[in-house]
MARZAVO-356217 format. One record per residue (C-alpha): y, x, z. Coordinates in pm, 1 decimal. Layout:
// MARZAVO-356217
<keti py="Y" px="X" pz="Z"/>
...
END
This chain:
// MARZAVO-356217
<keti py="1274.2" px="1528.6" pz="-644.9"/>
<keti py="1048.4" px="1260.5" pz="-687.7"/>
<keti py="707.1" px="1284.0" pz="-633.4"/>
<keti py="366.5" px="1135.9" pz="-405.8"/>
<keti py="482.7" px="1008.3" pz="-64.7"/>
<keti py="224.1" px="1168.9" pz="140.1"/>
<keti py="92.8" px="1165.3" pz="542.9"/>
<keti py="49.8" px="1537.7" pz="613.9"/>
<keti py="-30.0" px="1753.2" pz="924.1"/>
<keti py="231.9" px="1925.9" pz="1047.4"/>
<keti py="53.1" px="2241.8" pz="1050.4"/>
<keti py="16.1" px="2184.4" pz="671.1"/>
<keti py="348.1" px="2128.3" pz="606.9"/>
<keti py="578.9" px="2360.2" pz="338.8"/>
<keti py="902.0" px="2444.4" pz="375.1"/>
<keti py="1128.6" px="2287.1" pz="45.9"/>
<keti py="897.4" px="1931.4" pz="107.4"/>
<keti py="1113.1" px="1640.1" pz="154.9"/>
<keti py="1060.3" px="1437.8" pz="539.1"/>
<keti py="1049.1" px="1075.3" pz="458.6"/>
<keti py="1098.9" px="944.5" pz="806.8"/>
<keti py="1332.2" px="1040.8" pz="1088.0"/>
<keti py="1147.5" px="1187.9" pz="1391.5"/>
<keti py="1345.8" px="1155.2" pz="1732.9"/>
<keti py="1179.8" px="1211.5" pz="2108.3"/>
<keti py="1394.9" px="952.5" pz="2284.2"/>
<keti py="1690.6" px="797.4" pz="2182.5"/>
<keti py="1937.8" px="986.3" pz="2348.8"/>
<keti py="1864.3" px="1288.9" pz="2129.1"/>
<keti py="1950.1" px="1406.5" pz="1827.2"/>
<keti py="1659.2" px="1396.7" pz="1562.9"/>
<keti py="1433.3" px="1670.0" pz="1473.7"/>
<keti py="1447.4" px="1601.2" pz="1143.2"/>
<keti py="1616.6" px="1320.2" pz="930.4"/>
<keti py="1444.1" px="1126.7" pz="634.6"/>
<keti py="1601.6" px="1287.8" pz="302.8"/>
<keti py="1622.2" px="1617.4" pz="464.5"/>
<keti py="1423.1" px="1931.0" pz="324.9"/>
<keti py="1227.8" px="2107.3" pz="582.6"/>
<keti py="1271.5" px="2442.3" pz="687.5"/>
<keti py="1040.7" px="2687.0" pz="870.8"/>
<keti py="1269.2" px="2621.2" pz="1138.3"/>
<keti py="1201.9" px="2246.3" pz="1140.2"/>
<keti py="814.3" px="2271.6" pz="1076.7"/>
<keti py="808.4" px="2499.5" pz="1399.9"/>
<keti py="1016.5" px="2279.4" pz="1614.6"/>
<keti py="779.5" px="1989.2" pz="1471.0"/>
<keti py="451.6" px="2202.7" pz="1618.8"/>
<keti py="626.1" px="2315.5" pz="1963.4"/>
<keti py="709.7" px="1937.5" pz="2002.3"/>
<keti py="339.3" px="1802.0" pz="1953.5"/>
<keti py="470.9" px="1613.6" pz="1650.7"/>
<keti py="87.3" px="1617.1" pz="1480.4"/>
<keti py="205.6" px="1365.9" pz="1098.5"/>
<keti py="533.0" px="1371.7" pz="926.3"/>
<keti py="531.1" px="1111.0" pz="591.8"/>
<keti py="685.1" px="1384.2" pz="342.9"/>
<keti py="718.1" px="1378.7" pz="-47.9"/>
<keti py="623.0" px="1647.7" pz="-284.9"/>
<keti py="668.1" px="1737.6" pz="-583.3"/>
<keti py="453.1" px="1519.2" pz="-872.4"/>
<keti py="198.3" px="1602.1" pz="-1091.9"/>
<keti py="79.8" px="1328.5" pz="-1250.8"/>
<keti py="397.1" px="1002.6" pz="-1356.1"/>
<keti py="342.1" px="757.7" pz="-1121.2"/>
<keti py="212.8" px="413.0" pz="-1246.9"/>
<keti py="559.0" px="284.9" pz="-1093.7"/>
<keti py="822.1" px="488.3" pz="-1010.8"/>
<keti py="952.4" px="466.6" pz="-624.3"/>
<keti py="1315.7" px="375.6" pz="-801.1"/>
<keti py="1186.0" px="102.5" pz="-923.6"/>
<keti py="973.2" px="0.9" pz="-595.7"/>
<keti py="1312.8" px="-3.0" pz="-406.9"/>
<keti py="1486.8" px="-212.8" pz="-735.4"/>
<keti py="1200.7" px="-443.0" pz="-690.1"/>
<keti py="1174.7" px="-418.3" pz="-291.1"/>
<keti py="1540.7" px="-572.3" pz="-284.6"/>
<keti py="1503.8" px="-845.3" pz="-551.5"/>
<keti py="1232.9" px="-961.7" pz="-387.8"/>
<keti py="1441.2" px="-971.5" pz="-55.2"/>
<keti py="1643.4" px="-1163.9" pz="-240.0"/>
<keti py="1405.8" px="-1387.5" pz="-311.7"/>
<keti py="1299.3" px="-1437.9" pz="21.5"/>
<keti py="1618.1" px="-1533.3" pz="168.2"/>
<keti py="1697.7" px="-1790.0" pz="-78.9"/>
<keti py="1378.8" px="-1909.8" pz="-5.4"/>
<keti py="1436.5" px="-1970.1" pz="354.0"/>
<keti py="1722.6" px="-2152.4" pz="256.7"/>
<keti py="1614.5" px="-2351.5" pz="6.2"/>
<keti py="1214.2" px="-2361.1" pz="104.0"/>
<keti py="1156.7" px="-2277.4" pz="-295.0"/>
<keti py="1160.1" px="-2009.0" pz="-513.8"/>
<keti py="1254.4" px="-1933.6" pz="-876.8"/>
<keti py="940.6" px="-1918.7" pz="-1074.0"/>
<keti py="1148.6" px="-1742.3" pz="-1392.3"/>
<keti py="1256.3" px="-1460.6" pz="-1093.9"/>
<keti py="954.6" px="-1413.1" pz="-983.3"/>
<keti py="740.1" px="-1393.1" pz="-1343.2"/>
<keti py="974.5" px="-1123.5" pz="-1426.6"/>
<keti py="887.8" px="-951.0" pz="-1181.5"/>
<keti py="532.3" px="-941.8" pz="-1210.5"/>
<keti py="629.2" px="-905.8" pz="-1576.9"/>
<keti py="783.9" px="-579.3" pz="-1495.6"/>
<keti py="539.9" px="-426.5" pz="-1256.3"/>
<keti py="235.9" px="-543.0" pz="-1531.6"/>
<keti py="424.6" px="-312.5" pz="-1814.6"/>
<keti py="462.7" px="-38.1" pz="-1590.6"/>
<keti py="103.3" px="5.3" pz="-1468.2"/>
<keti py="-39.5" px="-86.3" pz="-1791.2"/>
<keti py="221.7" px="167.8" pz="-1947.2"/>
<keti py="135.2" px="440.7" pz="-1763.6"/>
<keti py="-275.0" px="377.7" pz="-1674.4"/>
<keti py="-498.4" px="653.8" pz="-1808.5"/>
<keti py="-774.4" px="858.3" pz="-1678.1"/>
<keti py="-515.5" px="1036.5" pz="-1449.4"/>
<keti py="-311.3" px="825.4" pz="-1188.7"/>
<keti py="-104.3" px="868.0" pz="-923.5"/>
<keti py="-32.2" px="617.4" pz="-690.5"/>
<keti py="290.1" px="661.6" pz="-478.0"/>
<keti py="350.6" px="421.9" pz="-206.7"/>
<keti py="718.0" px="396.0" pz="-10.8"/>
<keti py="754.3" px="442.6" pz="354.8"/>
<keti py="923.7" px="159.9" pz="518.5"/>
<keti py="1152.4" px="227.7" pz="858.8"/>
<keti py="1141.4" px="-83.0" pz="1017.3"/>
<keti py="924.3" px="-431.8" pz="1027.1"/>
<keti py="1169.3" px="-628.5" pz="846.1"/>
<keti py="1171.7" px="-377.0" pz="520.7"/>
<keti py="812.3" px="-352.6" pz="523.1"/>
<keti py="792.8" px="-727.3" pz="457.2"/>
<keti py="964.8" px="-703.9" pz="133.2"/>
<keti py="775.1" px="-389.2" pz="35.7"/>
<keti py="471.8" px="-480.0" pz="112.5"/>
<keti py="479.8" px="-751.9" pz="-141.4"/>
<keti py="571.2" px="-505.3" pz="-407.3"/>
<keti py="248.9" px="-277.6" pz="-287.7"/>
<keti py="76.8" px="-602.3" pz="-291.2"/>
<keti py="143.2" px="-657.5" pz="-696.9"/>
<keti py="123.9" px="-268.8" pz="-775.5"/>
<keti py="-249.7" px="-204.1" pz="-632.8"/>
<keti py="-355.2" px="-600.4" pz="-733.5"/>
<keti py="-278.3" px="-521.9" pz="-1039.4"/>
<keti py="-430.8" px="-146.0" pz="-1085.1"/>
<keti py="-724.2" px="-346.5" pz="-949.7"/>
<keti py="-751.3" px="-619.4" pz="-1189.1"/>
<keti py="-606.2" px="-393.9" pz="-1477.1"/>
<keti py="-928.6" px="-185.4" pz="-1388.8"/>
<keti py="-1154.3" px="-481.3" pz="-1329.4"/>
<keti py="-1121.9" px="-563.6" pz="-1719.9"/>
<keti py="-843.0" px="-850.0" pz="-1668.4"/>
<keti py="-638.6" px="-980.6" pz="-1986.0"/>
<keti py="-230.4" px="-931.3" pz="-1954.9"/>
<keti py="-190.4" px="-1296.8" pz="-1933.4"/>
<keti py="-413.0" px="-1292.1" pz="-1601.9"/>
<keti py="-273.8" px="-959.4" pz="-1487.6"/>
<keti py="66.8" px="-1099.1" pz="-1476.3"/>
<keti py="-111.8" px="-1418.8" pz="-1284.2"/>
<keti py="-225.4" px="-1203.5" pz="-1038.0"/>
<keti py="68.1" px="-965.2" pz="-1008.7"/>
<keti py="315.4" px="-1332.4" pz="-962.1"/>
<keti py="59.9" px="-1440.0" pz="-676.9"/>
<keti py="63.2" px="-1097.3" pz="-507.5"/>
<keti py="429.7" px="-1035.1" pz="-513.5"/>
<keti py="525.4" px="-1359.5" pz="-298.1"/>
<keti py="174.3" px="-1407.5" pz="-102.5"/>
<keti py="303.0" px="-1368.9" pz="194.3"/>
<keti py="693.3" px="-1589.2" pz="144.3"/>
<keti py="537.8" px="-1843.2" pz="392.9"/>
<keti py="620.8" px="-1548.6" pz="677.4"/>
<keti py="983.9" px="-1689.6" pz="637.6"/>
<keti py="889.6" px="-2010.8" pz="856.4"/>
<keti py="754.6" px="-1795.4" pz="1104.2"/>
<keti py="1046.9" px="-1726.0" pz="1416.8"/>
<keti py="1129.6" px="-1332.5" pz="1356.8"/>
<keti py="1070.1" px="-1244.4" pz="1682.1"/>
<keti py="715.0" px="-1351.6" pz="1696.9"/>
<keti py="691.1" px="-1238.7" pz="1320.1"/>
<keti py="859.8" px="-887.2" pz="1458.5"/>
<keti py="716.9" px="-870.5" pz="1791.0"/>
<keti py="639.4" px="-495.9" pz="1883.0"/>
<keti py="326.2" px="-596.0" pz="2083.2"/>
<keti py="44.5" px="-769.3" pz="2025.4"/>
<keti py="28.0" px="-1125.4" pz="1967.4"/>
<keti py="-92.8" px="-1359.7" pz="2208.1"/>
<keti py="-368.2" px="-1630.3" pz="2079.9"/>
<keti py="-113.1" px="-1894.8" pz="2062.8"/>
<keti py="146.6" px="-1631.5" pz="1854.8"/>
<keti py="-123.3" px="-1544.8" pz="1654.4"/>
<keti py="-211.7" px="-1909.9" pz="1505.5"/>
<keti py="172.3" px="-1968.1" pz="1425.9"/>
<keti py="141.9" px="-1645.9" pz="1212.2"/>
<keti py="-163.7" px="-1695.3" pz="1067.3"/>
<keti py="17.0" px="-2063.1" pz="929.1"/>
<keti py="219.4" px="-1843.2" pz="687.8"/>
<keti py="-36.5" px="-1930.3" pz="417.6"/>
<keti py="5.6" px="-2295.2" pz="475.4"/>
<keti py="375.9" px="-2267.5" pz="446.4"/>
<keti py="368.8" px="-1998.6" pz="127.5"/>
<keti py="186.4" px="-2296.3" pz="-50.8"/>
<keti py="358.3" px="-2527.5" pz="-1.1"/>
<keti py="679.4" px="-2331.0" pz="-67.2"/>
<keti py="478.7" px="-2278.3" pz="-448.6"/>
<keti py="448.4" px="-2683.6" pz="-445.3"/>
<keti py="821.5" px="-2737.0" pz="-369.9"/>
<keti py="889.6" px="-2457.1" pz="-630.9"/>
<keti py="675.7" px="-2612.1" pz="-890.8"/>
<keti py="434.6" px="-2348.2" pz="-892.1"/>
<keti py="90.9" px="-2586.0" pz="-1032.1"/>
<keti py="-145.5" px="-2277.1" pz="-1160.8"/>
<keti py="-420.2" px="-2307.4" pz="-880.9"/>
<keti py="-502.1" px="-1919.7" pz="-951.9"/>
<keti py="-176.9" px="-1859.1" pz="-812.5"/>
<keti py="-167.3" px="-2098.2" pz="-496.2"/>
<keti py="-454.5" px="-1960.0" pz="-396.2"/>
<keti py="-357.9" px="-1678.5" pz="-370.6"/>
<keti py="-90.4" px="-1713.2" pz="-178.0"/>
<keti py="-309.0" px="-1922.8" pz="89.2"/>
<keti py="-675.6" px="-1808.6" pz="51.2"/>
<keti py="-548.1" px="-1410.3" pz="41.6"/>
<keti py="-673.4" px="-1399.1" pz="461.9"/>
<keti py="-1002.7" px="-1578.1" pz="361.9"/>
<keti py="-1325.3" px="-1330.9" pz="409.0"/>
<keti py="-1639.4" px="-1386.7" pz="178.7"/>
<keti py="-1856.3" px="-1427.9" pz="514.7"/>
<keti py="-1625.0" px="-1700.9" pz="599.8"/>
<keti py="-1467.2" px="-1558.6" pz="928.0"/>
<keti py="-1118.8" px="-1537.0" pz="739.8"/>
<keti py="-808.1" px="-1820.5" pz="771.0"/>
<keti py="-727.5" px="-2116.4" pz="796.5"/>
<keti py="-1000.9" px="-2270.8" pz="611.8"/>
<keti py="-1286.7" px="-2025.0" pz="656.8"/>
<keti py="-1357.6" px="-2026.4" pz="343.9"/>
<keti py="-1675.2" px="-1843.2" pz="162.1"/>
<keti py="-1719.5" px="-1583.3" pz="-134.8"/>
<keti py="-1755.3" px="-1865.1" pz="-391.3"/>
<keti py="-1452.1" px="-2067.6" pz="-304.1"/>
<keti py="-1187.4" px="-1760.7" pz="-289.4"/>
<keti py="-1024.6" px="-1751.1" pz="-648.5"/>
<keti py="-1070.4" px="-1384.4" pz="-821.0"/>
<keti py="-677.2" px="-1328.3" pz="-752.3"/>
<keti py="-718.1" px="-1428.7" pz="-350.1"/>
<keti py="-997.9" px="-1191.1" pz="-324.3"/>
<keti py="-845.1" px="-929.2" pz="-529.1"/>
<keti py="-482.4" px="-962.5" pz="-327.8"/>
<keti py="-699.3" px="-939.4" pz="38.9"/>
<keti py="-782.7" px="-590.1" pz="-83.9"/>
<keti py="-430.7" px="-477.5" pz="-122.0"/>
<keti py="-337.9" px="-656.4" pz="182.2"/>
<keti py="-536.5" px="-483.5" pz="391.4"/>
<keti py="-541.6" px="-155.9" pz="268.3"/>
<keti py="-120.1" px="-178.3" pz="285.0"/>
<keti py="-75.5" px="-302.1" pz="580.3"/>
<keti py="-347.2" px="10.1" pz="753.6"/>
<keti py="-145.0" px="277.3" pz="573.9"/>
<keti py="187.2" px="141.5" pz="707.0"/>
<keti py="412.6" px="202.6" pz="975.9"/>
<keti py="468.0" px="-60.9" pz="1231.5"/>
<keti py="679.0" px="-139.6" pz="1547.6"/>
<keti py="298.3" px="-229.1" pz="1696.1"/>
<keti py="119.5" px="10.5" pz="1563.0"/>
<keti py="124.7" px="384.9" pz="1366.4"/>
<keti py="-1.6" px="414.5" pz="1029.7"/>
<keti py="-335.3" px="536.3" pz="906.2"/>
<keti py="-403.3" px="814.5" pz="747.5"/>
<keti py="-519.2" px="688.9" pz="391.8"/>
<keti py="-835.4" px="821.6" pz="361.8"/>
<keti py="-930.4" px="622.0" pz="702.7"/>
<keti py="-758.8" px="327.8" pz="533.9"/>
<keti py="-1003.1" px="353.3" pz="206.3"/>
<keti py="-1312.5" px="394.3" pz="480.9"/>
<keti py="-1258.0" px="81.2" pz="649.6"/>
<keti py="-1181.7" px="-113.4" pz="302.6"/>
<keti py="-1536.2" px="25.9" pz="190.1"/>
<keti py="-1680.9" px="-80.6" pz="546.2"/>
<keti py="-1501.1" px="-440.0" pz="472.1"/>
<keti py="-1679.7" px="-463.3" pz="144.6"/>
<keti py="-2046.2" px="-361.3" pz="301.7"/>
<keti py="-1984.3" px="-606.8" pz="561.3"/>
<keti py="-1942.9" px="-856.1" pz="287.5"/>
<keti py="-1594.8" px="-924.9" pz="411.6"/>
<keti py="-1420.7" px="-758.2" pz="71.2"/>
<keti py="-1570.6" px="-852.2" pz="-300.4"/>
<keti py="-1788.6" px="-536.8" pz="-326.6"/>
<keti py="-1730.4" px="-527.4" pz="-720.4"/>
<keti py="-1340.6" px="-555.8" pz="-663.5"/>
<keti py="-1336.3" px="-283.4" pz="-397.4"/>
<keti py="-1575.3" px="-46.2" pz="-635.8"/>
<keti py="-1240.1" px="-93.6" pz="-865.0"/>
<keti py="-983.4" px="-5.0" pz="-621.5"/>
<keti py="-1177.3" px="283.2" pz="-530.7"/>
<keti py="-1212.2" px="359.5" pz="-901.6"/>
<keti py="-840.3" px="439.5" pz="-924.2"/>
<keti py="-729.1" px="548.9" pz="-617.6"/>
<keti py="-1033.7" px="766.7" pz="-526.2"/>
<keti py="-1262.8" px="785.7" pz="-167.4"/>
<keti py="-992.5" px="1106.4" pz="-97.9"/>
<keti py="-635.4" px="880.5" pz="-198.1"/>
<keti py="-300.5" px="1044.8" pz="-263.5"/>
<keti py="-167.7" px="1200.0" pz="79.0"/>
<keti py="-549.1" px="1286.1" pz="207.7"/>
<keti py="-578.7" px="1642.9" pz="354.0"/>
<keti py="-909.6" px="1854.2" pz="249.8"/>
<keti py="-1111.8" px="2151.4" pz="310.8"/>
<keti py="-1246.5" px="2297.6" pz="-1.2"/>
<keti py="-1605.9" px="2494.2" pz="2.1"/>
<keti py="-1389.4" px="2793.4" pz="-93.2"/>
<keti py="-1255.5" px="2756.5" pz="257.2"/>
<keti py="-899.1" px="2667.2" pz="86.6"/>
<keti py="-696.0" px="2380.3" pz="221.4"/>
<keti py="-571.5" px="2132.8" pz="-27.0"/>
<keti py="-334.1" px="1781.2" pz="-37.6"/>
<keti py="-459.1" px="1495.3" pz="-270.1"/>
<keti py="-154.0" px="1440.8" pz="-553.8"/>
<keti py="-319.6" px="1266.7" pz="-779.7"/>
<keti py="-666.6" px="1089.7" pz="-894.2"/>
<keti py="-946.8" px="1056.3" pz="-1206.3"/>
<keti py="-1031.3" px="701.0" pz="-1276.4"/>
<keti py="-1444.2" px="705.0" pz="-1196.9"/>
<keti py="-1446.2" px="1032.1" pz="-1054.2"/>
<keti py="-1406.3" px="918.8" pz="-652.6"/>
<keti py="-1497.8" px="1254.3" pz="-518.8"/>
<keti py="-1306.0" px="1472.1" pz="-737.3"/>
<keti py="-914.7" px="1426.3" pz="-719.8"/>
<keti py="-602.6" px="1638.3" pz="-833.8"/>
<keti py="-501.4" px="1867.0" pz="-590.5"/>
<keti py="-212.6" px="2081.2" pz="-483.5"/>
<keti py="-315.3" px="2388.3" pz="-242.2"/>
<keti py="-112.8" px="2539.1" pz="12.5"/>
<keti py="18.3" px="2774.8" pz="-210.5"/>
<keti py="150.0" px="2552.6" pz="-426.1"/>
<keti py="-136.1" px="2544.2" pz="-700.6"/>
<keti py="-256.0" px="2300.0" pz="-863.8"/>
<keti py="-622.3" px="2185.9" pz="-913.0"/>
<keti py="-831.1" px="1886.3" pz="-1099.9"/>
<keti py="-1194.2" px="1875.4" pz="-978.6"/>
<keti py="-1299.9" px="1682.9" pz="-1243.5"/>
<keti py="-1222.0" px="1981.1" pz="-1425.7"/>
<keti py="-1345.9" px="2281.9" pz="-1204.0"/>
<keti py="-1686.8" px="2336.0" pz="-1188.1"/>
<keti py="-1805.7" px="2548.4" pz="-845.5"/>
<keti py="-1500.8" px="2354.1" pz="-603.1"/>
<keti py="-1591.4" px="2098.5" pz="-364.2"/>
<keti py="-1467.0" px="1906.2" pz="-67.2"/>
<keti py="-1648.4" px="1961.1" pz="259.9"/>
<keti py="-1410.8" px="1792.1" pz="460.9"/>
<keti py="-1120.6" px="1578.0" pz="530.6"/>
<keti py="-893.1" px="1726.1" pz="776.8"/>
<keti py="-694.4" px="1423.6" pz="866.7"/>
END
């Protein structure tokens, strides 16, 4: 089945859905359930009676994804390629990467209409998340530019810049880069070098569009100026910096972590809205973002005025309040298109 990856309550959960992560209560015992497998009743009870409150679980689709999550693992290991001939080499191949971008560009632009759904994979470990998270990076920086009014040629730009913004993390020693704590101040400097290194890996790889080394550096830069390294301000961050510290951040919140669980991704969306009021995020940029992936994103739990609960699968482009949803029994609703439904409340 392939379908929205989606953070549900246990409570909420249906047997036949499909557990994307292996839950285990210690190490020396066997797991409650395995990633792959389909839950039972059996399962979703022992889940409950363990205090297991989230499982990451896929569902069936409504809407074709703008990128399939075949293709985000295709694209998840070529760009681990990348990355380790990088670290060997301290350059990349720009023709590699451009078809890359050239690929993710077509499929978004392919399959962008009114209705969307955006399907994000769960990664297990730090390492894998690394080489995900740059494919994330190009999918949502380009759904945001694509929606901003961007031409292809910039789209594809954008989508090259996004995909290897963060290949400077290879100069950074794994175990400070994979620590499962938090950083100390002198740690967190080395890390925060990564943009330094990514561009000068573009330099050595004879990477000269400025659009595109910026934003590989500038992507931690905040418009109030309390970003890295340079502290730069709203009118020195390229467009594709600004647009790539939007899908950065809202990644890297909805992700898994050896320092840190995942949030849900309607909390995600809140503090990416709270960025952007803080004049942290381009406001305009994240009034695009929001545009496609809604205020309630794929994987947000609700409570309808009807009293009905309800999982977001899918979203209408300018209609931030009123997703596709599937209810518990299995039913599926568009509030753009039902008059007299509501949400009250998100139940994550």
């Amino acid at each position: 089945m392939t379908g929205p990856v989606v953070w549900k309550k246990v409570e909420s959960l249906v047997p036949g859905e499909i557990s994307m992560e292996t839950v285990r209560l210690s190490d020396d015992q066997p797991p409650i359930v395995r990633i792959g497998q389909s839950l039972t009743e059996d399962m979703v009870e022992t889940l409950k009676e363990k205090g297991v409150r989230y499982l990451w679980v896929q569902i069936s689709s409504v809407k074709p994804p703008v990128v399939k999550p075949e293709k985000i693992e295709q694209l998840k290991e070529e760009i681990k390629d990348i990355f380790g001939d990088a670290a060997e080499k301290l350059r990349v191949d720009r023709r590699e990467i451009a078809n890359l971008s050239h690929e993710i560009v077509n499929d978004i632009v392919k399959n962008y209409s009114d209705k969307l759904s955006l399907i994000l994979l769960i990664q297990q470990n730090d390492e894998e998340y690394t080489y995900v998270h740059e494919v994330h990076a190009g999918m949502i920086s380009t759904l945001i530019g694509l929606e901003s009014g961007l031409k292809i040629n910039q789209l594809s730009r954008l989508s090259f810049a996004a995909i290897i913004h963060d290949i400077g993390k290879i100069l950074v020693p794994k175990d400070i880069l994979y620590a499962p704590r938090r950083l100390n101040e002198k740690e967190f400097e080395l890390v925060k070098k990564h943009v330094e290194y990514g561009s000068r890996i573009c330099e050595n790889s004879d990477i000269r569009d400025p659009e595109i080394i910026s934003g590989v550096r500038d992507h931690h830069e905040k418009l109030d100026g309390t970003g890295y390294l340079k502290g730069s301000k709203k009118g020195e961050i390229s467009l594709e910096a600004r647009i790539i510290a939007i899908a950065d951040v809202y990644d890297a919140l909805i992700s898994n972590r050896s320092y840190k669980s995942s949030w849900s991704p309607y909390r995600a969306i809140s503090e990416i809205i709270k960025m952007a009021s803080f004049g942290k995020l381009d406001r305009e940029l994240v009034q695009a973002f929001v545009s496609v992936v809604g205020l309630y994103p794929v994987g947000t739990t609700v409570l309808l005025n009807s009293g009905e609960k309800a999982i977001v699968v899918g979203n209408t482009r300018g209609r931030a309040t009123q997703p596709i949803l599937r209810l518990d029994n299995g039913e599926n609703i568009d509030l753009a298109e039902e008059k007299g439904l509501t949400i009250v409340q998100v139940l994550d």
